[in-house]
N, C-alpha and C positions, 0 to 999 in steps of 0.2 A: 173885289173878287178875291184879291190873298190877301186880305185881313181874314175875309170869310173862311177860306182853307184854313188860314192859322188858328181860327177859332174850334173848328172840327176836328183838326189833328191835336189841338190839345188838350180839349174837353172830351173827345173821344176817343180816336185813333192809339193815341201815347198812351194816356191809361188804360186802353182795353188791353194794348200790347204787354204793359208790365203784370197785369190783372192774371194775363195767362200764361205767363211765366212764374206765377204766385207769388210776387212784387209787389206789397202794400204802399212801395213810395210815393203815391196821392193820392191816398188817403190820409198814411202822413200830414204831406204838405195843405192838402186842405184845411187839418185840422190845428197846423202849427201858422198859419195864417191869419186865424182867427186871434193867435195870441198878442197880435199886433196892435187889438183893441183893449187889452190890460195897462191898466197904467203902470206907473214905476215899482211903485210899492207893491203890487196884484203881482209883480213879477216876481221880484225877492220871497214872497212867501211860497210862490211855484218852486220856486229854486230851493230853500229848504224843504220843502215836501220833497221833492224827486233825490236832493242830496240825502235825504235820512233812508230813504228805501235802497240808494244804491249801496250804500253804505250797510247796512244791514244784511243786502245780499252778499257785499263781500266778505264780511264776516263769516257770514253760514256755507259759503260754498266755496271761499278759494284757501288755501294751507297760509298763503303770505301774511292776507290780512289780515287771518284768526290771530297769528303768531304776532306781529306788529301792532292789533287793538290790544292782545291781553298784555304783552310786554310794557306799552304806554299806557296802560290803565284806562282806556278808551272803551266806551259802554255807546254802541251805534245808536243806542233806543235817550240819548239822551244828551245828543246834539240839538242844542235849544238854540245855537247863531249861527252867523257863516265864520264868528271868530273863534268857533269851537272848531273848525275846519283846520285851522293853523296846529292845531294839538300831533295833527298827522303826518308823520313824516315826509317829506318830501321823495317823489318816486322819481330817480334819475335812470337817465337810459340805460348805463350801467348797472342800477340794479334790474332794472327789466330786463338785462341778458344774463346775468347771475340767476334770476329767479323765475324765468319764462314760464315753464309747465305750472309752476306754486301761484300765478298771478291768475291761471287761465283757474273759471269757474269748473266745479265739478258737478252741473247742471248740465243736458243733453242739450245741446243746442247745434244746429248748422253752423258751423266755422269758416269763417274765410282766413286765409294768412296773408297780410300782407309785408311789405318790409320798407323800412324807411331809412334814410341818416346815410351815412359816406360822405364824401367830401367835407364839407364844412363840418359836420355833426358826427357823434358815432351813432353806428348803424344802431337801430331798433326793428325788433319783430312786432306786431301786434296783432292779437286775434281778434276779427271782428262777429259776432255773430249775426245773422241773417238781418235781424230786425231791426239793429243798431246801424246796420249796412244800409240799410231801406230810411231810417229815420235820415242818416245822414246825408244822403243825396234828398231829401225831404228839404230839408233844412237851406241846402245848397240852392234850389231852386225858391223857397221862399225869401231867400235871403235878397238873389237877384232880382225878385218879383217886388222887392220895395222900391229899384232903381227901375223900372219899369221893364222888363227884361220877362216877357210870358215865357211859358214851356214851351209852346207851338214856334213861337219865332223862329226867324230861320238864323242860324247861326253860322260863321265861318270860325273854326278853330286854329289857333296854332300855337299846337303842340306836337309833343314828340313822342313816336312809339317801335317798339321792334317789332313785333309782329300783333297785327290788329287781329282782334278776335271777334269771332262773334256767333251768339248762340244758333242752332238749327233754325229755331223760332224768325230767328229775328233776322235771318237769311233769308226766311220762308214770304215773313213781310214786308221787306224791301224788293220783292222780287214782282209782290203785288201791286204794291203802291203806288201810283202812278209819279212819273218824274213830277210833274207841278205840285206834287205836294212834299218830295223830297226837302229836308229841314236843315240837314247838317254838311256841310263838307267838311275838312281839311289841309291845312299843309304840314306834313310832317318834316320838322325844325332840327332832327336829328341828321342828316345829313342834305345839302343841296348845294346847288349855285346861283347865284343872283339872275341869271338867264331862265333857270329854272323858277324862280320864284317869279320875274315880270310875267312869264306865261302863265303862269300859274294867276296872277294879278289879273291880265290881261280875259284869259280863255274859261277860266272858271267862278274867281271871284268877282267878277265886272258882270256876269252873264248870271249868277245864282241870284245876286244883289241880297245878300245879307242882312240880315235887321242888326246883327250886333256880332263882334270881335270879342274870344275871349281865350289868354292863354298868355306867356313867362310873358311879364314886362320888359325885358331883355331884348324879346325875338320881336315882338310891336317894335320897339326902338329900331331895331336892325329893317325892318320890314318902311314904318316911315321914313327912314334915310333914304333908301332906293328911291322910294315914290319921288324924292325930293331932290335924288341928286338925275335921274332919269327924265323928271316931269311927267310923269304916269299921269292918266286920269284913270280917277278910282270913283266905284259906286258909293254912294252917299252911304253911311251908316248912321244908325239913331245912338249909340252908343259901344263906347271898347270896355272892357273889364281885364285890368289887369291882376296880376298874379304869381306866385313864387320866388319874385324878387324883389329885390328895391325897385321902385318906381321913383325914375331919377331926372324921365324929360319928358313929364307931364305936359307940360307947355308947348313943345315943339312937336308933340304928337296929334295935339286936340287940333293944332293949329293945321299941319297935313292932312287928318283926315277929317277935319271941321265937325264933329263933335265931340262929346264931353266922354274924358278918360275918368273912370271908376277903378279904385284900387278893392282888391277883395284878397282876405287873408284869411288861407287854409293852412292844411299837411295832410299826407296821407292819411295820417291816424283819426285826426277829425278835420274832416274835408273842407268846411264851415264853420270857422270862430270868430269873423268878424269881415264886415264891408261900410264903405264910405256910404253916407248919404249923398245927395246931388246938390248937398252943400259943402262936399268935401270933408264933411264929419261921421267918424269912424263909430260905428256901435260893435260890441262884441253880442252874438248871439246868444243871449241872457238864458233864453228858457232849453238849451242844451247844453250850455256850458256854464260851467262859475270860474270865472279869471280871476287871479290875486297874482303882486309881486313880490318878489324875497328884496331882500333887503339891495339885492345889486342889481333889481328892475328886471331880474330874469323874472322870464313868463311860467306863474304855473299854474295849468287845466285841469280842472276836473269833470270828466264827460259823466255829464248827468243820467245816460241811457247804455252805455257799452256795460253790459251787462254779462257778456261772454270772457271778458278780460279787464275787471273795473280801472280804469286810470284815473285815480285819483290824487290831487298835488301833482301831475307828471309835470315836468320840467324840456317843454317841446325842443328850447334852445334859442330862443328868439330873444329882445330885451324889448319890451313894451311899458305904457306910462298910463295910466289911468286917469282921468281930464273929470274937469267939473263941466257938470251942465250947462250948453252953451244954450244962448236964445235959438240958434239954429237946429238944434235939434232935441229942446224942450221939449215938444211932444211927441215923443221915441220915449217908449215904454223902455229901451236897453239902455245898458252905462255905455258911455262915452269912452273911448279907446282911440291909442296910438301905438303902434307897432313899427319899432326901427329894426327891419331885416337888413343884417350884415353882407346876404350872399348875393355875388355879383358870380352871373358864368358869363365870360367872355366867346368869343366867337372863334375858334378851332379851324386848322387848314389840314387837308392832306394832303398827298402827292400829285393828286387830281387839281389841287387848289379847292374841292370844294368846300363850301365850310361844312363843319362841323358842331353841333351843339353839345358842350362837356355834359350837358344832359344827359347825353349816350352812351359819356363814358361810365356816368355817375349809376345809371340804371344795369347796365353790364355788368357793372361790381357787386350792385345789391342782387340781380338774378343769380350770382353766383355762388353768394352767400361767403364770401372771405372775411375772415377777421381781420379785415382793414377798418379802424375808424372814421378820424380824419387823415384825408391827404390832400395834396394840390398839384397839378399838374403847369407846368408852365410851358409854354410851347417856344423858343429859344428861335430856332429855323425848321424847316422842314424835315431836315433832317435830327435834329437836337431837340431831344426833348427833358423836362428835369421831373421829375416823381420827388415831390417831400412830403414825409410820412410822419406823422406824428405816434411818438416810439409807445408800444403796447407790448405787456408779458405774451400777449395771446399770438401774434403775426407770428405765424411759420410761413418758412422757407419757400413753402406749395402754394402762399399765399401771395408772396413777393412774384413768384413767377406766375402765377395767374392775372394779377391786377399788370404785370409788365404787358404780356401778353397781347393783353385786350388792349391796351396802349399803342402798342407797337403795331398790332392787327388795324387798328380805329385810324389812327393818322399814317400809321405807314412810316415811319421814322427809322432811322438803324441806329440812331444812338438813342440809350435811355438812362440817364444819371439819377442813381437813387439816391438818396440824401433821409437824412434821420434826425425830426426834432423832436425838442418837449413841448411846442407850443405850436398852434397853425400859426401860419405866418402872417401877417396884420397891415394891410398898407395904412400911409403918414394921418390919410381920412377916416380909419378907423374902421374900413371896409375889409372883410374878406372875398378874395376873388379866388374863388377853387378853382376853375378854371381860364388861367389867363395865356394872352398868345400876344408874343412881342415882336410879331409878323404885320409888316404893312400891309396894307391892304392893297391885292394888284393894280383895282382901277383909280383909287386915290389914296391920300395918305392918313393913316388913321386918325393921327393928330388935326386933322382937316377939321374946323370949323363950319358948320352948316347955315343957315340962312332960319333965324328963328331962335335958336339954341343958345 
């Protein structure tokens, strides 16, 4: 009976809902489904077909890449490899805030804005337009659709949000839908207490019974510790998908919630660049992206469809390694990929003691729009917190006391030590932790070793 609902809410229900919100994302995804039957070679020549047309358009409609092809003697009509692709400069987030409006096409297109970077990274704007918006949630669910992971499944999320939105539409058809076909919950990761969370385990997630977990590999860590230092029984899941972070304790996750942890690697700007197979082998998503690395294994994308604002060579911030074809996932039409993500966000306290996810702080700074690049927050005691800011001509004043602000508001702290460097600061492992907290943990000690781990 809820395989049957799942089938109906996703072949019908889901699509008719985005259909009339004029949402093409599955049709998309039907269509980028099918590209799973191209073999390797069928892909690469996809991938030059769509890089010469985007290329092409950004030529003709945006001021940056007129001025950047004619100045490198670049003629878009006559890109015959993907190693003619290297001829192109490299687009760093710094020039995408130097040159914002000159990036965006000058073609009529629906705009989204979105914003990315702080903490670890500097900030980036990126404008997405409609269809690019639509392919890439396309993309996202095809991606997981190879790891067995349908649209209709029922899903529990955990992630973080300040204020949830949601269209008139789609108030109108949760209001009809009957609870048993209800598909999604969450826990939102931005602020709670572990009391909060067991119920939440306990009264919603035990009761929904979820097909699959998806959201920061961090907050699943924080989330299987509980289960394991409390003894919670938890509904069975078919699968976790992690995400945004390093994935650091695969093994003592699979092992708590007794199936298998999927690592999936996005960003804002493109949602979907690459996911594990269920062999643990990484593909980057061929037929929307083309990945190449510089010489110091920095990652750089070029989205084959964002068409409102071309990114091409953009340099996301990540450092990834590109892999030879293993026996295990020889018949994967994509290349093979490994991405070592730096960013660790540690787990935040207030005055409340509840924790906190640097998420919150991270997303506060980007709504605000400050010219803060990187910074790191480190959490000292409750009361002591330290701000190191990595030194920009751009930081004013208004800026310093905004980003304190939100600090001082978020944890509740009375003291805030700002500090000014040239470099984020790097632990001995070679991790960045933007946000870290040098606070025991009330009911055990952080340093505590787990059973599994």
């Amino acid at each position: 009976m809820m395989r049957f609902i799942s089938q109906i809410y996703s072949k019908i229900l889901l699509p008719a809902r985005y259909l009339l919100e004029g949402d093409l994302r599955f049709l998309h995804y039907y269509r980028y489904k099918r590209n799973l039957r191209m073999d390797h070679n069928a892909i690469r020549k996809y991938q030059l077909d769509r890089l010469r047309k985007i290329l092409r358009h950004a030529y003709d409609t945006t001021d940056y890449y007129r001025e950047v092809f004619d100045k490198e003697g670049i003629d878009p009509d006559k890109i015959d490899s993907m190693d003619d692709l290297q001829k192109i400069p490299i687009l760093t987030k710094k020039r995408i805030e130097d040159n914002l409006n000159r990036l965006k096409s000058h073609k009529k297109f629906k705009i989204l804005t979105h914003h990315s970077g702080g903490s670890t990274g500097n900030k980036v704007t990126v404008f997405k337009d409609q269809r690019y918006f639509e392919i890439s949630n396309a993309i996202w669910m095809r991606d997981l659709n190879q790891v067995g992971v349908e649209p209709g499944d029922k899903i529990a999320w955990i992630w973080g949000e300040i204020e949830p939105h949601k269209t008139p539409l789609k108030k109108a058809m949760d209001s009809i839908i009957p609870e048993v076909c209800k598909r999604s919950i969450r826990f939102n990761v931005f602020k709670y207490t572990d009391e909060e969370l067991e119920e939440w385990i306990k009264n919603e997630f035990n009761k929904f019974k979820p097909d699959y977990m998806y959201g920061f590999a961090g907050m699943i860590y924080e989330l299987a510790k509980l289960i394991e230092q409390r003894g919670l029984n938890i509904h069975q899941l078919k699968k976790i998908i992690t995400t945004a972070e390093s994935l650091n304790h695969r093994e003592f996750i699979e092992k708590t919630f007794g199936c298998q942890v999927i690592d999936h690697y996005g960003a804002t700007e493109i949602p979907s660049i690459a996911i594990e197979n269920l062999n643990y082998v990484m593909h980057s998503s061929d037929d929307f992206i083309i990945i190449e690395l510089d010489s110091k294994d920095n990652i750089l994308i070029t989205s084959l469809e964002s068409y409102g604002m071309p990114l091409i060579r953009y340099q996301i911030g990540d450092v990834g390694m590109m892999n030879k074809r293993t026996k295990s996932g020889s018949n994967h039409p994509f290349s093979e990929f490994s991405i070592r993500i730096g960013r660790i966000y540690e787990i935040l306290r207030n005055r409340k003691y509840e924790k906190i996810s640097g998420g919150l702080i991270k997303e506060l700074v980007e709504k605000s729009q400050l010219n803060i690049g990187e910074f790191q927050v480190v959490q000292q005691t409750i009361d002591t917190t330290d701000l190191n800011i990595v030194q920009s001509e751009k930081i004013t004043r208004n800026d310093i006391s905004a980003i304190s602000k939100i600090i001082k508001k978020t944890l509740g702290c009375r003291n805030l030590n700002i500090k000014f460097t040239k470099k984020f600061p790097v632990e001995s492992n070679g991790k960045k932790i933007a946000f870290k907290c040098n606070i025991e943990d009330k009911n055990h000690s952080k340093k505590k070793t787990l059973k599994g781990e």
